[in-house]
PyMOL commands that place a pseudoatom at each C-alpha (Angstrom):
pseudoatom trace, name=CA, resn=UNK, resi=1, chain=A, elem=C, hetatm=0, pos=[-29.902, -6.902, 8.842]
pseudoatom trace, name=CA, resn=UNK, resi=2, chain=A, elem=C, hetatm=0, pos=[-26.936, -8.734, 7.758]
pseudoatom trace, name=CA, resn=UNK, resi=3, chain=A, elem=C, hetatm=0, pos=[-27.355, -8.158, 4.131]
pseudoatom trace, name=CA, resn=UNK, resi=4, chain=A, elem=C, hetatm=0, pos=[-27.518, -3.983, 5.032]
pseudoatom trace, name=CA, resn=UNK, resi=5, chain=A, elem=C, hetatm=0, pos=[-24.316, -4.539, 7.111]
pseudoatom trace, name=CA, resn=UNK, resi=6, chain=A, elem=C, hetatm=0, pos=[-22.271, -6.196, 4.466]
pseudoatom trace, name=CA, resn=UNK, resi=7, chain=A, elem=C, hetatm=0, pos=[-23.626, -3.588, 1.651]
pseudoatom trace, name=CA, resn=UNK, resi=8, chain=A, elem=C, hetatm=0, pos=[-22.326, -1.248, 3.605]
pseudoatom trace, name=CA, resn=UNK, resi=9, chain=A, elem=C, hetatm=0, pos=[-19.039, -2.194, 4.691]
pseudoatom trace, name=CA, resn=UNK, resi=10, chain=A, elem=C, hetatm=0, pos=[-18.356, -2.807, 0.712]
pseudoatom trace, name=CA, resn=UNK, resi=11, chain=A, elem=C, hetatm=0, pos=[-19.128, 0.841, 0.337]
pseudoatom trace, name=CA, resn=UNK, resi=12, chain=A, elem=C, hetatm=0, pos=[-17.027, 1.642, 3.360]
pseudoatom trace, name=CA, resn=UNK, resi=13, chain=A, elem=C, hetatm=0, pos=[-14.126, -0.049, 1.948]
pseudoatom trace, name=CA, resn=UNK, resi=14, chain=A, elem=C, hetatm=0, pos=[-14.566, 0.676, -1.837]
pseudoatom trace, name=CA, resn=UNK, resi=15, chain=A, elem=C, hetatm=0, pos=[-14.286, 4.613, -0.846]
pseudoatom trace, name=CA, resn=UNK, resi=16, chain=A, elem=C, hetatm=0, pos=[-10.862, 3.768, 0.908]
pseudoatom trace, name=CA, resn=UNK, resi=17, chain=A, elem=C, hetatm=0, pos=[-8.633, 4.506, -2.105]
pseudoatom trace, name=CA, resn=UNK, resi=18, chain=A, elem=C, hetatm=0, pos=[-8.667, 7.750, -4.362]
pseudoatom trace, name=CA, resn=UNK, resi=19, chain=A, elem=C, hetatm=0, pos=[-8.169, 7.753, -7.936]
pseudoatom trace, name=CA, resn=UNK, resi=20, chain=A, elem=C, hetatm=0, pos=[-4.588, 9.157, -7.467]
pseudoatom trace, name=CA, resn=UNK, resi=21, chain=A, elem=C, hetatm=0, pos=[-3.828, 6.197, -4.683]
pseudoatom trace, name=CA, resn=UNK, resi=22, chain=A, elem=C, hetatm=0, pos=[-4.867, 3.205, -6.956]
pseudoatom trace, name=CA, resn=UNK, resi=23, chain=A, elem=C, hetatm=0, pos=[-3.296, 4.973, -9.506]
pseudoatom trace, name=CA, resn=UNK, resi=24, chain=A, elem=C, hetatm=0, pos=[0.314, 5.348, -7.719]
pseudoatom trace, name=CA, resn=UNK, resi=25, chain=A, elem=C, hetatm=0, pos=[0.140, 1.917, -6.550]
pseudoatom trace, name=CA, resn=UNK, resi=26, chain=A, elem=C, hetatm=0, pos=[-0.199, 1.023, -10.328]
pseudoatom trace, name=CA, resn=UNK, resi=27, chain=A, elem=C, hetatm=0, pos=[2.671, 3.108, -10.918]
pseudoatom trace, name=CA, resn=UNK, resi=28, chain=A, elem=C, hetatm=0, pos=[5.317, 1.508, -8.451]
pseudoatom trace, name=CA, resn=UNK, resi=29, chain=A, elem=C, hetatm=0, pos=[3.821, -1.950, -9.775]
pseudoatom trace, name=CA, resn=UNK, resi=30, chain=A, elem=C, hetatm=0, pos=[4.453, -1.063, -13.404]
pseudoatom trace, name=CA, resn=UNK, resi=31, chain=A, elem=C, hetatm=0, pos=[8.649, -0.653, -12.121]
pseudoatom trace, name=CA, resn=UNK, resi=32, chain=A, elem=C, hetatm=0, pos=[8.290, -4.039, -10.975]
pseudoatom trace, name=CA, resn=UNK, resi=33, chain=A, elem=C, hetatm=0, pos=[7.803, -5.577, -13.857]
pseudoatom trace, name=CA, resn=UNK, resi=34, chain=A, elem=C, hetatm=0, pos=[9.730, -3.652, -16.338]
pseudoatom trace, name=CA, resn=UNK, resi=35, chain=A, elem=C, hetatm=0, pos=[13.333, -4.287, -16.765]
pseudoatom trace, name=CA, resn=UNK, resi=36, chain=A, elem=C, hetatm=0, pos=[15.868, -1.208, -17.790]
pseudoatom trace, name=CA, resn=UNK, resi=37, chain=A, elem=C, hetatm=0, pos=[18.701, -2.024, -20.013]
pseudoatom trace, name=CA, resn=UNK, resi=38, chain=A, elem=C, hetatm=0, pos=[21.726, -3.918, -18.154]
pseudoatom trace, name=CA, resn=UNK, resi=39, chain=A, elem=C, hetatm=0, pos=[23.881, -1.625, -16.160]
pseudoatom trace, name=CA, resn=UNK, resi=40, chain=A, elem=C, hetatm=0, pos=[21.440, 1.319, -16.515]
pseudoatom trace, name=CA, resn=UNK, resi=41, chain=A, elem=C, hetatm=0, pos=[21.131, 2.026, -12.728]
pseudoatom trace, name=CA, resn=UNK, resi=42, chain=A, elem=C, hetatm=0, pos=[25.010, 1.205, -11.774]
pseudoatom trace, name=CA, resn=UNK, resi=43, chain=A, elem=C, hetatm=0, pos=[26.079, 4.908, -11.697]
pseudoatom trace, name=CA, resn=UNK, resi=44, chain=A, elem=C, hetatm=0, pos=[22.353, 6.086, -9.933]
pseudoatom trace, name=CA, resn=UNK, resi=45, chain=A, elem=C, hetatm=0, pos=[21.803, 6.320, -6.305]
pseudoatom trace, name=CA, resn=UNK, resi=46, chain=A, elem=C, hetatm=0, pos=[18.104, 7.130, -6.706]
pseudoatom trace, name=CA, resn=UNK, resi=47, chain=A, elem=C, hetatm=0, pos=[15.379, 6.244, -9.255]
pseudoatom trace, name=CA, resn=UNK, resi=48, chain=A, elem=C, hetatm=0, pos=[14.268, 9.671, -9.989]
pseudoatom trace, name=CA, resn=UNK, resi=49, chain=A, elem=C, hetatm=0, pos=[10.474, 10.164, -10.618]
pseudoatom trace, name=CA, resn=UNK, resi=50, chain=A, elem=C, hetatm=0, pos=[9.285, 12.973, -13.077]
pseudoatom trace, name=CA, resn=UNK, resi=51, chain=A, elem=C, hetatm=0, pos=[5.705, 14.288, -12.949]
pseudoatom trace, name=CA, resn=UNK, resi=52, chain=A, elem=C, hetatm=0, pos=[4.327, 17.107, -14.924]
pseudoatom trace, name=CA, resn=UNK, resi=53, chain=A, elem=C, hetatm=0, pos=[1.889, 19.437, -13.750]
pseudoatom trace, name=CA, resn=UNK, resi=54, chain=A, elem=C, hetatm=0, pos=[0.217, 17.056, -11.068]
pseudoatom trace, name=CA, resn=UNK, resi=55, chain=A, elem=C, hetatm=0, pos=[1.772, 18.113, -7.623]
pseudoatom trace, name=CA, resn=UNK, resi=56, chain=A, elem=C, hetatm=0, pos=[-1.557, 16.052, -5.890]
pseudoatom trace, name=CA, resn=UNK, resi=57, chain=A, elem=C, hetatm=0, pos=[-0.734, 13.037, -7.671]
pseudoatom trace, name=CA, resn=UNK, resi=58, chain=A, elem=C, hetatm=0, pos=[3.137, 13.729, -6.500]
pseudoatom trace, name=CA, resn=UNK, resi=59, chain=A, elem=C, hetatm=0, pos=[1.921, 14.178, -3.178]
pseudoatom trace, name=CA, resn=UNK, resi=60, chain=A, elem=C, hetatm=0, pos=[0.172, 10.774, -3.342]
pseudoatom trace, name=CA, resn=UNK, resi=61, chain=A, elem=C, hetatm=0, pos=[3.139, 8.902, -4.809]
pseudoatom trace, name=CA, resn=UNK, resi=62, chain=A, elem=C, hetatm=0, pos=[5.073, 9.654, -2.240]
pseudoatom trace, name=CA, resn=UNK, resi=63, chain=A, elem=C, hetatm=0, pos=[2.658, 8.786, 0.670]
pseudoatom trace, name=CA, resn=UNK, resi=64, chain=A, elem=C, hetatm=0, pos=[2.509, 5.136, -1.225]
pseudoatom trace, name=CA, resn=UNK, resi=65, chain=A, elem=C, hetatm=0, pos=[6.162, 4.441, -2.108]
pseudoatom trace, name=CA, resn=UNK, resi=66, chain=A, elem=C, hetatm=0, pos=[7.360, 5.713, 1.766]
pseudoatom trace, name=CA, resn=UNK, resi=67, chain=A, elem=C, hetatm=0, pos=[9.996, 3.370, 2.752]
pseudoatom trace, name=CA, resn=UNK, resi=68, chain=A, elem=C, hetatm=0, pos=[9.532, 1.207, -0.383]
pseudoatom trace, name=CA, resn=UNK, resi=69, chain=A, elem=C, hetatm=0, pos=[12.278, 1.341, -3.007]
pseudoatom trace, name=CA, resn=UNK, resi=70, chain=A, elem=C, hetatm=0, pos=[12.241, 0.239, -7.239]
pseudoatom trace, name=CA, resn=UNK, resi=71, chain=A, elem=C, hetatm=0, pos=[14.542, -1.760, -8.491]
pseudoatom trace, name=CA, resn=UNK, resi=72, chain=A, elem=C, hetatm=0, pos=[16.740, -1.923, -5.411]
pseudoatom trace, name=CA, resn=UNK, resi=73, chain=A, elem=C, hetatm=0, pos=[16.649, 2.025, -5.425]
pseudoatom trace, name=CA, resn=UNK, resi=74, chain=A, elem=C, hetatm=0, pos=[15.507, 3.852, -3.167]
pseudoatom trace, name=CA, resn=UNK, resi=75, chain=A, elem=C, hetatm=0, pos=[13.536, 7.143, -4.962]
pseudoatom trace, name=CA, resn=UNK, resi=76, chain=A, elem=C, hetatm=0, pos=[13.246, 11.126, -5.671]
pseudoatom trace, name=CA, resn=UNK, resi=77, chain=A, elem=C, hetatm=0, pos=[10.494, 12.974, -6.684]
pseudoatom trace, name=CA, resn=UNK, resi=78, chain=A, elem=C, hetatm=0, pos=[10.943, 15.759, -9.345]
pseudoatom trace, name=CA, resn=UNK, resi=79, chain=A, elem=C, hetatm=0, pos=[7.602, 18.256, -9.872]
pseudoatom trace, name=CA, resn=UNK, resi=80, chain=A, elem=C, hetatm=0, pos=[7.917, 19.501, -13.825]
pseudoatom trace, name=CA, resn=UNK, resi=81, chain=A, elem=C, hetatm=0, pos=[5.457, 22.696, -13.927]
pseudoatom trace, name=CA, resn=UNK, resi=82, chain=A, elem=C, hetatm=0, pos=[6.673, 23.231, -17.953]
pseudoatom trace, name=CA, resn=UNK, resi=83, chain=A, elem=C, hetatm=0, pos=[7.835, 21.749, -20.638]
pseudoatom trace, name=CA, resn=UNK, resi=84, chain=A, elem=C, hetatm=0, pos=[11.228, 24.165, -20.171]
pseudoatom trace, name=CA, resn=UNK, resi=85, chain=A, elem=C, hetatm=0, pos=[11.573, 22.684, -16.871]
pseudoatom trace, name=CA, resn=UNK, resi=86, chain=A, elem=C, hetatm=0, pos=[12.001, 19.174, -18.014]
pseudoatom trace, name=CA, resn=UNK, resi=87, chain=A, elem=C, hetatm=0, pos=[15.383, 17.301, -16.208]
pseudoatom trace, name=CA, resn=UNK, resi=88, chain=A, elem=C, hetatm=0, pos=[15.871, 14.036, -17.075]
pseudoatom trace, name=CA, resn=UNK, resi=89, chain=A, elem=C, hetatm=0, pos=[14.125, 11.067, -14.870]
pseudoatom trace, name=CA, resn=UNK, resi=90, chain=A, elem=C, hetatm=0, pos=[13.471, 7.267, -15.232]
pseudoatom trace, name=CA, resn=UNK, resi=91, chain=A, elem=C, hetatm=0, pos=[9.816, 7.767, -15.175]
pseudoatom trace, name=CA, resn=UNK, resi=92, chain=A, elem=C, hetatm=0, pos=[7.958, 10.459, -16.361]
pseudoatom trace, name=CA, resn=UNK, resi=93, chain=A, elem=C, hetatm=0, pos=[4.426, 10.494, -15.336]
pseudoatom trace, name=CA, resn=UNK, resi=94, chain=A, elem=C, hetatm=0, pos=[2.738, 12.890, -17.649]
pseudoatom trace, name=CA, resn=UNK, resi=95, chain=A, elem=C, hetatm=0, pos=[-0.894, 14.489, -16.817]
pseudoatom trace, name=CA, resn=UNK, resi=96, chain=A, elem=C, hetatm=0, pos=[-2.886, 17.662, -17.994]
pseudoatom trace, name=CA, resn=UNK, resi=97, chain=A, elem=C, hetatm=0, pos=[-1.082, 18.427, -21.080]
pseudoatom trace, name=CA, resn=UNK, resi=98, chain=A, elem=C, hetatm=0, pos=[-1.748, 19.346, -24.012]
pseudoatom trace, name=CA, resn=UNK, resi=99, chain=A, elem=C, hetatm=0, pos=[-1.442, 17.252, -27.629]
pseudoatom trace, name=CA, resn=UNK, resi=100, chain=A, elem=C, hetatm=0, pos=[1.858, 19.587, -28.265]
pseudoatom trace, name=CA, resn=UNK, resi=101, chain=A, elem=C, hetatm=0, pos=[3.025, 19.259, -24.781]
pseudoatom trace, name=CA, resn=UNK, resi=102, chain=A, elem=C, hetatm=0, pos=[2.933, 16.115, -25.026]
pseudoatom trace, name=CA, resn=UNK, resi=103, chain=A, elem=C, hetatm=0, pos=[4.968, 15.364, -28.152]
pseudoatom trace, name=CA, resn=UNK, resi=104, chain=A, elem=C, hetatm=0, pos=[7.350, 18.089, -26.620]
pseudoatom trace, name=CA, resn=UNK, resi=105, chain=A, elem=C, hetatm=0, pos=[7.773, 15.882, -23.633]
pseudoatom trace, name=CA, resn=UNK, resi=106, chain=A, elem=C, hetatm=0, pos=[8.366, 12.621, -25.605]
pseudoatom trace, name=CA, resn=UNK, resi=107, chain=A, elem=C, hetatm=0, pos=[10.776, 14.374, -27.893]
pseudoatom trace, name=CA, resn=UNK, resi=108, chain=A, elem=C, hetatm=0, pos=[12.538, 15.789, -24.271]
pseudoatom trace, name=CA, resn=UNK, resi=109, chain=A, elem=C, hetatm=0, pos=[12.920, 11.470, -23.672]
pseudoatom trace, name=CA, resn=UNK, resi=110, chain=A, elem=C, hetatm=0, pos=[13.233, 10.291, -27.401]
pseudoatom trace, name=CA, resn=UNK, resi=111, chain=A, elem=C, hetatm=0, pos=[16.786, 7.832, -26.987]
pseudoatom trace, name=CA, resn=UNK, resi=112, chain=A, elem=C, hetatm=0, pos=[16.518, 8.233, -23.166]
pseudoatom trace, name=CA, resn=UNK, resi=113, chain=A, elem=C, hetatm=0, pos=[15.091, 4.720, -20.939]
pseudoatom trace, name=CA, resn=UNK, resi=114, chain=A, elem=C, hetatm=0, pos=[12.580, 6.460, -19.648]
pseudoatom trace, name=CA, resn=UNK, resi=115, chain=A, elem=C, hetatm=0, pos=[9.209, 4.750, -19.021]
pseudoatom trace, name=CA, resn=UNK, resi=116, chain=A, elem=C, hetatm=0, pos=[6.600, 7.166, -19.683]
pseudoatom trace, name=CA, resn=UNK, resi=117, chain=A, elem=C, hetatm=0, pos=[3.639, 6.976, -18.448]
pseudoatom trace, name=CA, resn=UNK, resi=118, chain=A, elem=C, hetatm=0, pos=[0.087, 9.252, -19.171]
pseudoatom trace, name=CA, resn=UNK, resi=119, chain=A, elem=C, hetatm=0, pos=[-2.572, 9.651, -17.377]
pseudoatom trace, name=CA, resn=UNK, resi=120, chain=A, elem=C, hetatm=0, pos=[-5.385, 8.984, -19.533]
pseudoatom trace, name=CA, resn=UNK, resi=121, chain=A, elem=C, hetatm=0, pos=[-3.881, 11.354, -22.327]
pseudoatom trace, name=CA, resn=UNK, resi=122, chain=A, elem=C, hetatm=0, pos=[-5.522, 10.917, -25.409]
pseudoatom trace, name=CA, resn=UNK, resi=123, chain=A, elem=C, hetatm=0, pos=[-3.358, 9.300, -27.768]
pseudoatom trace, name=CA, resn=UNK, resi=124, chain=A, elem=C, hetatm=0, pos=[-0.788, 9.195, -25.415]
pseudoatom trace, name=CA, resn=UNK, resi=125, chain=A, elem=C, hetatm=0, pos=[1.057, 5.757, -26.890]
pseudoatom trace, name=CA, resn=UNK, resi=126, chain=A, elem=C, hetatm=0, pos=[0.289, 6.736, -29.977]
pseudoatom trace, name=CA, resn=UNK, resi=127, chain=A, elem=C, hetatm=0, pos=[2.571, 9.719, -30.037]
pseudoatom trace, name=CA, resn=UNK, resi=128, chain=A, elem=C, hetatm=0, pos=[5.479, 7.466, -28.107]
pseudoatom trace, name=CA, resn=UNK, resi=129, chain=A, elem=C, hetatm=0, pos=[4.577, 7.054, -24.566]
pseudoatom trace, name=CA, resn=UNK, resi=130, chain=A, elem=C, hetatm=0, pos=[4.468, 3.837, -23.004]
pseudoatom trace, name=CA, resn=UNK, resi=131, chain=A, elem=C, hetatm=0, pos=[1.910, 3.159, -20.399]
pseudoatom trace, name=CA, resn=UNK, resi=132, chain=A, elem=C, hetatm=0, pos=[-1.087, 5.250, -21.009]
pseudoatom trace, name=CA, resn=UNK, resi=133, chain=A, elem=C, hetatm=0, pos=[-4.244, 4.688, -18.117]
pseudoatom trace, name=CA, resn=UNK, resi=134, chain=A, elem=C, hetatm=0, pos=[-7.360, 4.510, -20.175]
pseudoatom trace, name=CA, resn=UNK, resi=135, chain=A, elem=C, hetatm=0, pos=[-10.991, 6.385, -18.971]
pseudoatom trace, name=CA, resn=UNK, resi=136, chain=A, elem=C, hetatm=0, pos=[-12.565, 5.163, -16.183]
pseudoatom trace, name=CA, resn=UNK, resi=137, chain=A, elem=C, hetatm=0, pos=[-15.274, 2.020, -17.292]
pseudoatom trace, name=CA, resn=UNK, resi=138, chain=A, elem=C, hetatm=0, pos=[-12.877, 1.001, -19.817]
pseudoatom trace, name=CA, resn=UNK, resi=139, chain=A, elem=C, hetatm=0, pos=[-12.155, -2.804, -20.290]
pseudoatom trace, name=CA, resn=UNK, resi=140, chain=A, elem=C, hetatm=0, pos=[-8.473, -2.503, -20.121]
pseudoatom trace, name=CA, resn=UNK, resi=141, chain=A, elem=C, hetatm=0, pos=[-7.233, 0.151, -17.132]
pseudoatom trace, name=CA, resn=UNK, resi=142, chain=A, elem=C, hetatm=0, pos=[-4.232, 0.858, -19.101]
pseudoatom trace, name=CA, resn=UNK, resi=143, chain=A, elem=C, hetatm=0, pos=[-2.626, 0.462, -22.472]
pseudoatom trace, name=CA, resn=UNK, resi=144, chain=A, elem=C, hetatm=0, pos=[1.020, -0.100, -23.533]
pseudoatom trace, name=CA, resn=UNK, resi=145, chain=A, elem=C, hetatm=0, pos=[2.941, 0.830, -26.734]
pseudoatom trace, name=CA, resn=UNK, resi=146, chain=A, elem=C, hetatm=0, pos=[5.593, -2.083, -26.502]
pseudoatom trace, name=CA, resn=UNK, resi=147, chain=A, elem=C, hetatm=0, pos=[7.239, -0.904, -29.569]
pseudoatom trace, name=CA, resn=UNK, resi=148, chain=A, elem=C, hetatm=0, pos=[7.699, 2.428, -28.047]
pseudoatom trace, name=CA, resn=UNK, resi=149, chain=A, elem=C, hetatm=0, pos=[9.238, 0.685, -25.006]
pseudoatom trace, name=CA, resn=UNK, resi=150, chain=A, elem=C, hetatm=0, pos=[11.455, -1.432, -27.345]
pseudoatom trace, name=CA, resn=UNK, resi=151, chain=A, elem=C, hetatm=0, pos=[12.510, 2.055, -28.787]
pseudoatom trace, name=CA, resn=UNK, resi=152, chain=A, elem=C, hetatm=0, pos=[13.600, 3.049, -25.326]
pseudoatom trace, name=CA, resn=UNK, resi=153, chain=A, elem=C, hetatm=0, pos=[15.588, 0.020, -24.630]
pseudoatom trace, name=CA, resn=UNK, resi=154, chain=A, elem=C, hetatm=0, pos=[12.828, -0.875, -21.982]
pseudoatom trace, name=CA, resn=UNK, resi=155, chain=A, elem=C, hetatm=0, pos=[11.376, -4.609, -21.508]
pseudoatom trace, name=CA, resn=UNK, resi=156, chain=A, elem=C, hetatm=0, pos=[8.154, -4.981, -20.091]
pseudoatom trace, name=CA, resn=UNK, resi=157, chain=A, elem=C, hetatm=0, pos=[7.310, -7.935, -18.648]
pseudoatom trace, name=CA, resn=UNK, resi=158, chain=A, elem=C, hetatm=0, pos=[4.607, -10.411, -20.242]
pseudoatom trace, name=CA, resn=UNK, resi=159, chain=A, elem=C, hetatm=0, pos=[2.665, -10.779, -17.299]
pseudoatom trace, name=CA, resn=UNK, resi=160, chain=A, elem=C, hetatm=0, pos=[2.081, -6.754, -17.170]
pseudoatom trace, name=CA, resn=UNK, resi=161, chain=A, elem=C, hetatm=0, pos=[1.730, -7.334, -21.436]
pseudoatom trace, name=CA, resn=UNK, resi=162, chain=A, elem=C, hetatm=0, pos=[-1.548, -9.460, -20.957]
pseudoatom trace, name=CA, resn=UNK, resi=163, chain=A, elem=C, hetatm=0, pos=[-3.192, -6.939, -18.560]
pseudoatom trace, name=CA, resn=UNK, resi=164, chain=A, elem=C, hetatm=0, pos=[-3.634, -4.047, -21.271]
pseudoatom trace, name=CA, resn=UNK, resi=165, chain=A, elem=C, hetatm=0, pos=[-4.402, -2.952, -24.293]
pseudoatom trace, name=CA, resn=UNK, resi=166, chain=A, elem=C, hetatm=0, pos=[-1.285, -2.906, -26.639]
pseudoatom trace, name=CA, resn=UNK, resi=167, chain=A, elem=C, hetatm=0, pos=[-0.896, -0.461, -29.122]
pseudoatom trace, name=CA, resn=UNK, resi=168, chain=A, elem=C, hetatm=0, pos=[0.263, -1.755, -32.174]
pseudoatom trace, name=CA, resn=UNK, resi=169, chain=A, elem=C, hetatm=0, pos=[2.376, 0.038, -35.650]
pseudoatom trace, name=CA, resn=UNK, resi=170, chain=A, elem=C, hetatm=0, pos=[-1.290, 0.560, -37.395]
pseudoatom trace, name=CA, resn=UNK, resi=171, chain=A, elem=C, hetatm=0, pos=[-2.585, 2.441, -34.665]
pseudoatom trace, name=CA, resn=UNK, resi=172, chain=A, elem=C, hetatm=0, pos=[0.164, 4.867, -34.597]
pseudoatom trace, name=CA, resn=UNK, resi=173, chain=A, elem=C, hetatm=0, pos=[0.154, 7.776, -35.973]
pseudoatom trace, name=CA, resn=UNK, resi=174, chain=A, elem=C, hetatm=0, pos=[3.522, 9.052, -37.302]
for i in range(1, 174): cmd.bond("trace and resi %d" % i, "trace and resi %d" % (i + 1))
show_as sticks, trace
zoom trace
């Protein structure tokens, strides 16, 4: 009888958290351990969040970051619906695009310290983003282009570096 309770308290407990929750909690983690060029949030009130086409996962994001702040800051939310619509942000979380969206959207950051981040975009790091979250069952849950974040100006931490799968200069594509 024991055995049935515990089984099912595990089940109670492992259908606590949606995709989009674990996901956002990854996402406020990732801040934590990357480090923006020196000075870069002097002149900024606010570390302004960008995500594209994904108003639930917006919604989400800001249910877990409530009274939390990054880097000191506290935080905005900005909803992109189109690639036109782009404003500059600090992070860009990037889902349901397109391959030429995407590059459009990297392009829109190219010289800018922006961590981007996809969710599980194919190829995402290998067009330029940083922080890609691989398909479900995969060994690594997310991948990192470190020379893309080098690019950018943007040091990620080692101890976030041993948790994924980096992408490296051969596996990038142009």
């Amino acid at each position: 009888m024991l055995f049935i309770l515990v089984l099912s308290s595990k089940n109670v407990f492992a259908q606590k958290y949606s995709e989009y929750d674990v996901k956002a909690a990854y996402v406020y983690n990732f801040a934590k351990f990357i480090n923006w060029p020196p000075h870069y949030f002097e002149n900024k009130d606010v570390l302004v969040i960008g995500i594209y086409k994904n108003q639930n996962f917006g919604e989400v994001l800001e249910k877990v970051l409530e009274n939390k702040k990054i880097k000191t800051k506290f935080w905005e939310i900005n909803f992109i619906n189109s690639v036109e619509d782009f404003e500059p942000c600090d992070i860009l979380f990037v889902s349901n695009c397109s391959k030429e969206e995407t590059i459009k959207l990297l392009k829109k950051v190219n010289k800018k310290s922006t961590l981007t981040i996809g969710n599980n975009i194919q190829k995402f790091c290998q067009y330029g983003g940083i922080i890609n979250f691989t398909p479900k069952g995969s060994k690594k849950r997310f991948e990192i282009n470190n020379n893309a974040a080098q690019k950018h100006k943007i040091k990620i931490s080692s101890k976030l570096l041993t948790l994924a799968r980096i992408i490296t200069k051969d596996e990038i594509e142009f």
